[in-house]
PDB file of the backbone (N, CA, C, O) and the ligand in Angstrom, with CONECT records:
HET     CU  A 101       1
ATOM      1  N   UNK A   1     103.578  99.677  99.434  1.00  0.00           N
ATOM      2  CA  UNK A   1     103.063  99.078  98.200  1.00  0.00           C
ATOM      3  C   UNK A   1     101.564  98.818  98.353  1.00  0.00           C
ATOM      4  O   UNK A   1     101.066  98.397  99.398  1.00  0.00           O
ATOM      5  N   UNK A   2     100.833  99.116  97.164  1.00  0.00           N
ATOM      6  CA  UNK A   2      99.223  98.471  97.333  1.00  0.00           C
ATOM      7  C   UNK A   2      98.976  98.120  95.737  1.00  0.00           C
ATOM      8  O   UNK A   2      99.210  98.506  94.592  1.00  0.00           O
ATOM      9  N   UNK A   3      98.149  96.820  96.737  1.00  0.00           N
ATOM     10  CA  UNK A   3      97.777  96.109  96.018  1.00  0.00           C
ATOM     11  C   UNK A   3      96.406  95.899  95.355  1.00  0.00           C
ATOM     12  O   UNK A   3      95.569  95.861  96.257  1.00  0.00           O
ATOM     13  N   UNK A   4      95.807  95.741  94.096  1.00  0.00           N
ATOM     14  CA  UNK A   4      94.088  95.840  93.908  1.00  0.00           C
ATOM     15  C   UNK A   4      93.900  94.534  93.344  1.00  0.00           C
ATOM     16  O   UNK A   4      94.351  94.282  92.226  1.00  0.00           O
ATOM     17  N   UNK A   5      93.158  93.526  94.140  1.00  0.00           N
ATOM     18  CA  UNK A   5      92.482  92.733  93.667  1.00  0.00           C
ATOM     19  C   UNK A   5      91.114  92.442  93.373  1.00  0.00           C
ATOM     20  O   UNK A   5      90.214  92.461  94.212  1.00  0.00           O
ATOM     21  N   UNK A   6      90.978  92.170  92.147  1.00  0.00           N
ATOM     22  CA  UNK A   6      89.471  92.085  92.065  1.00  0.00           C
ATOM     23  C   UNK A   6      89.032  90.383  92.813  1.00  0.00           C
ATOM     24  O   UNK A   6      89.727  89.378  92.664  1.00  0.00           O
ATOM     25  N   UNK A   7      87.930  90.440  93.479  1.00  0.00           N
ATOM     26  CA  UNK A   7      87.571  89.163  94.329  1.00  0.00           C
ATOM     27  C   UNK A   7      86.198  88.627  93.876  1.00  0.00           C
ATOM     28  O   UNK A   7      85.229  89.286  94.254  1.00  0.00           O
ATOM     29  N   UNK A   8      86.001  87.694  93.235  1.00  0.00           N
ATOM     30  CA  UNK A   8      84.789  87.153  93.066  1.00  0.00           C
ATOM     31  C   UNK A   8      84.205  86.069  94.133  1.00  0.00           C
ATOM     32  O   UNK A   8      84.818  85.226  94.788  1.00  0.00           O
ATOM     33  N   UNK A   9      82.950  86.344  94.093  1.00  0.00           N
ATOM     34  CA  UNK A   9      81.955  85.901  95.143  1.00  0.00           C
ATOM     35  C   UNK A   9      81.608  85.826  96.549  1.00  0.00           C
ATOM     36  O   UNK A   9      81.091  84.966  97.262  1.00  0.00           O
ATOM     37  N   UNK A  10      82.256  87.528  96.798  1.00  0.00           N
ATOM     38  CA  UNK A  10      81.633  87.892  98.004  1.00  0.00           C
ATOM     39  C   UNK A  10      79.889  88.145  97.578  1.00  0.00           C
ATOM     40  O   UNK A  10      79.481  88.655  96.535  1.00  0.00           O
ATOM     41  N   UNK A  11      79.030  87.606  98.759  1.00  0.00           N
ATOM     42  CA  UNK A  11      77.643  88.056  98.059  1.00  0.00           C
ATOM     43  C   UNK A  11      77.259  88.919  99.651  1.00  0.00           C
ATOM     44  O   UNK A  11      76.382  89.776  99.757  1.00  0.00           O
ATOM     45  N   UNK A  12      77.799  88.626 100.332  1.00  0.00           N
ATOM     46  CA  UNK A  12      76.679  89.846 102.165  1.00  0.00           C
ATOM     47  C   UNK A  12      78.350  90.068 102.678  1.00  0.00           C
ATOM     48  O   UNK A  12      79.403  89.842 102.082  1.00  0.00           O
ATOM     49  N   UNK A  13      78.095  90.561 103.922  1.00  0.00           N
ATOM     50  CA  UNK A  13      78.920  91.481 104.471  1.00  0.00           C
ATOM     51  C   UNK A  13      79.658  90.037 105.263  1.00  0.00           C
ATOM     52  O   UNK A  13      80.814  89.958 105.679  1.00  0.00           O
ATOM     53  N   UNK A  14      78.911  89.294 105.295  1.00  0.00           N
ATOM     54  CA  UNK A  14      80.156  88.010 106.080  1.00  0.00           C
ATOM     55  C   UNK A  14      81.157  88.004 105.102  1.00  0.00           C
ATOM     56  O   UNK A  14      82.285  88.361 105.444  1.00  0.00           O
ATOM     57  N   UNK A  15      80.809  87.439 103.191  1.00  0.00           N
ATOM     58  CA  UNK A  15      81.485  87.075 103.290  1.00  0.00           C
ATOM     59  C   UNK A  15      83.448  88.519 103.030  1.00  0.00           C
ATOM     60  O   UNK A  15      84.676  88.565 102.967  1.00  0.00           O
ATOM     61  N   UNK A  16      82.183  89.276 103.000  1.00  0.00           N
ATOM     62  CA  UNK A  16      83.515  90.701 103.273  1.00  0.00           C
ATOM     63  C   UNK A  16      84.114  90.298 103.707  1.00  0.00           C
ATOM     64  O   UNK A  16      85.002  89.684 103.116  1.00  0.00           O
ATOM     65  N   UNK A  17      84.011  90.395 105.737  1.00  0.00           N
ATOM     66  CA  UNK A  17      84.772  89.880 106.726  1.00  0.00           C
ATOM     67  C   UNK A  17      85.610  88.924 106.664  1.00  0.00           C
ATOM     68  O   UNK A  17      86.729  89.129 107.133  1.00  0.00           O
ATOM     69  N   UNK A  18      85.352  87.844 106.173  1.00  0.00           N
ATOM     70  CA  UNK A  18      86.053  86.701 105.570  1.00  0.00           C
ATOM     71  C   UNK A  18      87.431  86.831 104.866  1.00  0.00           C
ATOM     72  O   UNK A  18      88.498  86.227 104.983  1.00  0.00           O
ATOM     73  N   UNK A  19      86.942  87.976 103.995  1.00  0.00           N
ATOM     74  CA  UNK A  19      88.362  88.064 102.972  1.00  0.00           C
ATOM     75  C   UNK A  19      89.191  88.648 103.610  1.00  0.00           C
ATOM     76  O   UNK A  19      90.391  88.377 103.646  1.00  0.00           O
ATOM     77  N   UNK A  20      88.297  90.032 104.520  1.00  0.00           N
ATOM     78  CA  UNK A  20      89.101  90.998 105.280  1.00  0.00           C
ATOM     79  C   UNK A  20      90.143  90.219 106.438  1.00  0.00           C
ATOM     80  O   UNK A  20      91.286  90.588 106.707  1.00  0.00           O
ATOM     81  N   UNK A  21      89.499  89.181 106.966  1.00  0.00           N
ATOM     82  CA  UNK A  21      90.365  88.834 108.045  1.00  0.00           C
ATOM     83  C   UNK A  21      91.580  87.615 107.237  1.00  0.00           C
ATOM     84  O   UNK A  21      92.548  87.212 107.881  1.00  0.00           O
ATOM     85  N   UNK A  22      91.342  87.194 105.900  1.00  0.00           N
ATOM     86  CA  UNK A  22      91.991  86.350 105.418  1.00  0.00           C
ATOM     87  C   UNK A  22      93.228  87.201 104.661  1.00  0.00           C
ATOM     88  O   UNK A  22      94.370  86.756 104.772  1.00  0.00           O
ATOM     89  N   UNK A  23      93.022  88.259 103.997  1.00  0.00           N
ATOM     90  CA  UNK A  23      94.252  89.182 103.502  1.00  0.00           C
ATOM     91  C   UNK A  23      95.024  89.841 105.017  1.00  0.00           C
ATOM     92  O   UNK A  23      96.249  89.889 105.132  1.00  0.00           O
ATOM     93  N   UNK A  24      94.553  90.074 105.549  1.00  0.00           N
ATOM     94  CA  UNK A  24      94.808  90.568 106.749  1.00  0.00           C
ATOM     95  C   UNK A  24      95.937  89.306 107.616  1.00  0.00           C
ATOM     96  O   UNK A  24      96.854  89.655 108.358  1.00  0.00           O
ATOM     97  N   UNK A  25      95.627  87.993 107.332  1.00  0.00           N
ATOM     98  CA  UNK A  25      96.426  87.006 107.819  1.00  0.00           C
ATOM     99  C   UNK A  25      97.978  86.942 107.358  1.00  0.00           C
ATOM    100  O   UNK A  25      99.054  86.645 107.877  1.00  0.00           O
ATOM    101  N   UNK A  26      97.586  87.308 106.317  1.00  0.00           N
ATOM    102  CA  UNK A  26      99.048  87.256 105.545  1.00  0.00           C
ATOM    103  C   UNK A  26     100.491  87.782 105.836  1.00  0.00           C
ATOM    104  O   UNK A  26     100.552  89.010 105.897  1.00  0.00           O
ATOM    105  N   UNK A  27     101.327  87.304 105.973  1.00  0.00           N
ATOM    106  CA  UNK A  27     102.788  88.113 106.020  1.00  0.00           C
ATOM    107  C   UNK A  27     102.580  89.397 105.438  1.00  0.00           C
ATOM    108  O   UNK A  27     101.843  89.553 104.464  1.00  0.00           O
ATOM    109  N   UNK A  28     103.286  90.452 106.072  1.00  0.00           N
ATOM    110  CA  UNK A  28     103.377  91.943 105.803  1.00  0.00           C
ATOM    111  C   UNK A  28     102.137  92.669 105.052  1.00  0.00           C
ATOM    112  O   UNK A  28     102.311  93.446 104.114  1.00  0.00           O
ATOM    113  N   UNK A  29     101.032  92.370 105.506  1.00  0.00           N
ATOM    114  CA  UNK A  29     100.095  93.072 105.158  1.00  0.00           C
ATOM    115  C   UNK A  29      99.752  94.157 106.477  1.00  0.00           C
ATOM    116  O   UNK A  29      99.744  93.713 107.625  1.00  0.00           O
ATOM    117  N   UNK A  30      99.447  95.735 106.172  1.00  0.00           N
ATOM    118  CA  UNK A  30      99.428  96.349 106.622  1.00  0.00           C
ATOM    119  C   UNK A  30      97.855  97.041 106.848  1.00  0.00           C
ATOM    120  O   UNK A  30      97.394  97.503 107.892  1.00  0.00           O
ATOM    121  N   UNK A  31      97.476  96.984 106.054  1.00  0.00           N
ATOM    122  CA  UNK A  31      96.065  97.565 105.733  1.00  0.00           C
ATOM    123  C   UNK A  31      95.326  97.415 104.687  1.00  0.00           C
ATOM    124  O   UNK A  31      95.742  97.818 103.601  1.00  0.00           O
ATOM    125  N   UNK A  32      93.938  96.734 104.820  1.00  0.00           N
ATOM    126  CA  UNK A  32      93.151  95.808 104.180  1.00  0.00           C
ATOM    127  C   UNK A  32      91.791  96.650 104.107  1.00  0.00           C
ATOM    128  O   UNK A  32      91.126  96.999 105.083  1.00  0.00           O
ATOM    129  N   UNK A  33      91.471  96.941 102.590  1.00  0.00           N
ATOM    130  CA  UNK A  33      90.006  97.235 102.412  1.00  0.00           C
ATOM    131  C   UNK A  33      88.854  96.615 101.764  1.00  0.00           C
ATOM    132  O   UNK A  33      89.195  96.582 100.581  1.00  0.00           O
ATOM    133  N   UNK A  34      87.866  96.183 101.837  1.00  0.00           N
ATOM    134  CA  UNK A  34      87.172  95.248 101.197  1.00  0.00           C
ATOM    135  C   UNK A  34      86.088  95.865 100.974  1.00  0.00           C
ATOM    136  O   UNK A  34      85.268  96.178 101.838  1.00  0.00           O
ATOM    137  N   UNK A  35      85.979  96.162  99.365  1.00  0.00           N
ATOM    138  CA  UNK A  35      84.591  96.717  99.315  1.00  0.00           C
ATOM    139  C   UNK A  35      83.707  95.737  98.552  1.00  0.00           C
ATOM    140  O   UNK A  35      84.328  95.189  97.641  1.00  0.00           O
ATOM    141  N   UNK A  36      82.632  95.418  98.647  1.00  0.00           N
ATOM    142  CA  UNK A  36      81.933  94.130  98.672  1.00  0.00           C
ATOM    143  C   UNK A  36      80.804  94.383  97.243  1.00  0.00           C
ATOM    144  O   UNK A  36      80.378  93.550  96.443  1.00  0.00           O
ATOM    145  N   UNK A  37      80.623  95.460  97.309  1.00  0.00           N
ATOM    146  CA  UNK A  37      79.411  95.596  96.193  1.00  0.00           C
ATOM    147  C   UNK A  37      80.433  95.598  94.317  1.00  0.00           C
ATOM    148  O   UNK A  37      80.229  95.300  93.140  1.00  0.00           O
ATOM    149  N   UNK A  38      81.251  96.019  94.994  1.00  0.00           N
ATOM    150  CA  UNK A  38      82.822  96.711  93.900  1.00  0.00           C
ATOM    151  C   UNK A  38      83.413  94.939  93.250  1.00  0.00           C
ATOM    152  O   UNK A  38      83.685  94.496  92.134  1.00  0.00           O
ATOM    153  N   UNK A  39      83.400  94.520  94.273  1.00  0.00           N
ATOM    154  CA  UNK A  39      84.418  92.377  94.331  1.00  0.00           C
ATOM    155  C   UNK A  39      85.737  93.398  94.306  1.00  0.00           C
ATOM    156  O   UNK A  39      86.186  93.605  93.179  1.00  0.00           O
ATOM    157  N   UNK A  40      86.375  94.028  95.361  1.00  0.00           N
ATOM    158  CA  UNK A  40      87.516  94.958  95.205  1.00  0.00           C
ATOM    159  C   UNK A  40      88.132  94.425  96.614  1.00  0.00           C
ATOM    160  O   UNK A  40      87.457  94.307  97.637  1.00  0.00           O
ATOM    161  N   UNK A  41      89.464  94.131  96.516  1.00  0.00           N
ATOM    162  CA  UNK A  41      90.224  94.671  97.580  1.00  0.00           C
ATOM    163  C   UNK A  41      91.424  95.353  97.766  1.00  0.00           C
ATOM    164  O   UNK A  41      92.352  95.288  96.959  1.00  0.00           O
ATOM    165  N   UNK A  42      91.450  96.110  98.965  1.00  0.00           N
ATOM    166  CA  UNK A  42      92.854  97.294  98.533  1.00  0.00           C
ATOM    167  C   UNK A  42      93.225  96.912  99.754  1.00  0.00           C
ATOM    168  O   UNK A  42      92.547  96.978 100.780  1.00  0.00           O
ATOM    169  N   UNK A  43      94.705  96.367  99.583  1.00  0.00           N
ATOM    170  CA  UNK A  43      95.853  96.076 100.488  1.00  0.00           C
ATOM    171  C   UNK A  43      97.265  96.372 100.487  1.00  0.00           C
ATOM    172  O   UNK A  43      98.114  96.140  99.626  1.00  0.00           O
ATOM    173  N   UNK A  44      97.401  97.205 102.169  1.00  0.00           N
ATOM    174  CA  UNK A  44      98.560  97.936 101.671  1.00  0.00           C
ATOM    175  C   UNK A  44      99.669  97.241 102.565  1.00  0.00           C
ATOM    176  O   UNK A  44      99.373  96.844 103.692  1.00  0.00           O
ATOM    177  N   UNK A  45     101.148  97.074 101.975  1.00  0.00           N
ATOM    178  CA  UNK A  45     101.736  96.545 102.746  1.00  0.00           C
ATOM    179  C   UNK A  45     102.845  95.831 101.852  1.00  0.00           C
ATOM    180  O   UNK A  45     102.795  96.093 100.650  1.00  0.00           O
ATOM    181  N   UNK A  46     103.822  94.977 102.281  1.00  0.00           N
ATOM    182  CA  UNK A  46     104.862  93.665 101.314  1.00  0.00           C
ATOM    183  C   UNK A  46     104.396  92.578 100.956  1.00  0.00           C
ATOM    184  O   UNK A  46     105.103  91.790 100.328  1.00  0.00           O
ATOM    185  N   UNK A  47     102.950  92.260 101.313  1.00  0.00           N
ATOM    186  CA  UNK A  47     102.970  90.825 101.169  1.00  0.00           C
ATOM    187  C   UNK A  47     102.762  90.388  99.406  1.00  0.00           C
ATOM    188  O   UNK A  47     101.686  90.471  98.814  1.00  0.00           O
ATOM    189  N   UNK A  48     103.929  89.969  98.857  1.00  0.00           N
ATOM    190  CA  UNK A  48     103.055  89.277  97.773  1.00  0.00           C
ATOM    191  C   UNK A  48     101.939  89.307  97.051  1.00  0.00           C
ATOM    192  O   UNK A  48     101.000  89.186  97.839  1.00  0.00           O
ATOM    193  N   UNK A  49     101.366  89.456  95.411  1.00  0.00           N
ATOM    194  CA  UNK A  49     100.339  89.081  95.470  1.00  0.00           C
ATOM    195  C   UNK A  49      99.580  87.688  95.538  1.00  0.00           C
ATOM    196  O   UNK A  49      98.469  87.475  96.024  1.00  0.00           O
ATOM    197  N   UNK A  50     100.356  86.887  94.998  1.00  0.00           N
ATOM    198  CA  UNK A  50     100.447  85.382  94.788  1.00  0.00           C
ATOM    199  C   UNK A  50      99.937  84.999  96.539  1.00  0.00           C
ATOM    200  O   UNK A  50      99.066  84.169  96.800  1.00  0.00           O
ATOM    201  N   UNK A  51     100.601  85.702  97.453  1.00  0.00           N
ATOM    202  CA  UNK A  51      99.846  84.979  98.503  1.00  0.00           C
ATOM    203  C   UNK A  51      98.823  85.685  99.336  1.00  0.00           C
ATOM    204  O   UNK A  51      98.484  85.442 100.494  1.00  0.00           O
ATOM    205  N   UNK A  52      98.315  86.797  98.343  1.00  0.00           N
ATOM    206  CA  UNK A  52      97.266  87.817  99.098  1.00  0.00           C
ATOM    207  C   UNK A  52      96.308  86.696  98.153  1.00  0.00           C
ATOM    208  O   UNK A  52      95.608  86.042  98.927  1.00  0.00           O
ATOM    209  N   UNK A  53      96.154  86.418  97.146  1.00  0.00           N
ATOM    210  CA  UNK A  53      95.408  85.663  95.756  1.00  0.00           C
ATOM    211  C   UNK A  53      95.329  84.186  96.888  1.00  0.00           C
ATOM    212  O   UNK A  53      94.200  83.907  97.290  1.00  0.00           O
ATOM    213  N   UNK A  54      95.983  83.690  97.155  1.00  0.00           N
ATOM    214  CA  UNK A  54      95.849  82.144  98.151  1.00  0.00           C
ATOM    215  C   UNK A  54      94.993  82.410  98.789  1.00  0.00           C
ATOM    216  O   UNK A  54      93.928  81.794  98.747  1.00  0.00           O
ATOM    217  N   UNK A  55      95.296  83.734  99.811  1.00  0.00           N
ATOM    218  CA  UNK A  55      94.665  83.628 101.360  1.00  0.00           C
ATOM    219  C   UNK A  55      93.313  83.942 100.824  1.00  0.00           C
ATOM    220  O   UNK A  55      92.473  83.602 101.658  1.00  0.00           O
ATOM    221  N   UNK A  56      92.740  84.488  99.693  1.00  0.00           N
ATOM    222  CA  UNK A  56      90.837  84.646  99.513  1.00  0.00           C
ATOM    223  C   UNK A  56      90.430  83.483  98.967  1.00  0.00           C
ATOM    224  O   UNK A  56      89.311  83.122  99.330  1.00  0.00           O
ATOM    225  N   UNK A  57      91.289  82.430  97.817  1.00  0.00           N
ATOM    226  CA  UNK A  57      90.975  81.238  97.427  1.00  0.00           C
ATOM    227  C   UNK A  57      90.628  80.516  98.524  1.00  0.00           C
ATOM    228  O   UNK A  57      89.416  80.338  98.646  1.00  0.00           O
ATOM    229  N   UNK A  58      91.380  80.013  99.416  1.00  0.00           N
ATOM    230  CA  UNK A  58      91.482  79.302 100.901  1.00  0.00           C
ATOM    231  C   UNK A  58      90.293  79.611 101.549  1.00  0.00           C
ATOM    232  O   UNK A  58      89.976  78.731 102.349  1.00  0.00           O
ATOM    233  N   UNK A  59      89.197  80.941 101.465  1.00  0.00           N
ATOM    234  CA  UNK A  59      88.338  81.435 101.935  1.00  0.00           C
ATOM    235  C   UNK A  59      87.250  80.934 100.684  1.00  0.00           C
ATOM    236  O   UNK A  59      86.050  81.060 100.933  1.00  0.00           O
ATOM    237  N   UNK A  60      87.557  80.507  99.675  1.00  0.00           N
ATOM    238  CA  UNK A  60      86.299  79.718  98.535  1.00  0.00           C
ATOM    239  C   UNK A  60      86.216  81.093  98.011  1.00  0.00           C
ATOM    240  O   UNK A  60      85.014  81.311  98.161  1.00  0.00           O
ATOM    241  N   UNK A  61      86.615  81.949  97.596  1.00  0.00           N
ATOM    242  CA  UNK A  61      86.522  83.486  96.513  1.00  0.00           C
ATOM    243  C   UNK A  61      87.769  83.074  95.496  1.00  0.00           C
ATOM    244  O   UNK A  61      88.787  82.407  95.681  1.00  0.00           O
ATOM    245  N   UNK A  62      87.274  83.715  94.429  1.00  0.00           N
ATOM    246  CA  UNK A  62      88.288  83.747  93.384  1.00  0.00           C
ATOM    247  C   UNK A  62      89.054  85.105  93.297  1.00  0.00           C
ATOM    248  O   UNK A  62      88.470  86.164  93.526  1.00  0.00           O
ATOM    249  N   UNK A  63      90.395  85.049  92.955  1.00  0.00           N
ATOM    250  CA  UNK A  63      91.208  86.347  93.480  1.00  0.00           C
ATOM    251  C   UNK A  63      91.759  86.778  92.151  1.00  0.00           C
ATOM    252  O   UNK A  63      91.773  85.775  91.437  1.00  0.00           O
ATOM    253  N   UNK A  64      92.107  87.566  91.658  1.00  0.00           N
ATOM    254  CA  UNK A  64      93.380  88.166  90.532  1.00  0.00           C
ATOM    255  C   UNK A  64      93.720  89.603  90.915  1.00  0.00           C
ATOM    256  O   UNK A  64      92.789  90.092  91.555  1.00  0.00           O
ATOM    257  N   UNK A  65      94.359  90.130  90.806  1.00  0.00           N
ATOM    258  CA  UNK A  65      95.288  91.302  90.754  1.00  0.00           C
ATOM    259  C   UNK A  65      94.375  92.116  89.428  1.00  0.00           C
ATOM    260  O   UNK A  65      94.184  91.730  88.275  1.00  0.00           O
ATOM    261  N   UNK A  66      93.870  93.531  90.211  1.00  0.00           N
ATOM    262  CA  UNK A  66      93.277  94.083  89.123  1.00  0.00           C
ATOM    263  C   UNK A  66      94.069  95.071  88.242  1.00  0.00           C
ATOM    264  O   UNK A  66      94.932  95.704  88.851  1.00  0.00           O
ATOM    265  N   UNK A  67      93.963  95.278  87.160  1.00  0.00           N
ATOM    266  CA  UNK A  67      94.992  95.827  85.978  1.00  0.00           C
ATOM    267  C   UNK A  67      94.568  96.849  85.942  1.00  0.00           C
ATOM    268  O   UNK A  67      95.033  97.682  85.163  1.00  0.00           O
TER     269      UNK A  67
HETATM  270 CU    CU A 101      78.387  86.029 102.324  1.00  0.00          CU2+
END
């Protein structure tokens, strides 16, 4: 399964890393892409979106599931 969330307020490459290692925390996440200029992330794997959307809030970014 993959997932696209759009992520607001990554602004430099930390706070990329940030999200990357925070979706990446999550139950059954498999593979995590963060493109930073885009506010995009592509995650592949079971986890939920509801708790892929937590784990970037928890990091101070705003998360939704892109349509
Ligand atoms: Cu930053």
């Amino acid at each position: 399964m993959i997932t696209e969330l759009k992520v607001e307020g990554m602004s430099c490459g930390h706070c990329k890393m940030s999200v990357e290692k925070a979706l990446k925390s999550v139950r059954g996440v498999e593979k995590v892409e963060v493109f930073l200029r885009e506010g995009k992330a592509v995650v592949e794997g079971s986890a939920p979106a509801d708790q892929l959307i937590a784990a970037v809030q928890e990091e101070g970014y705003s998360a939704s599931v892109r349509q």
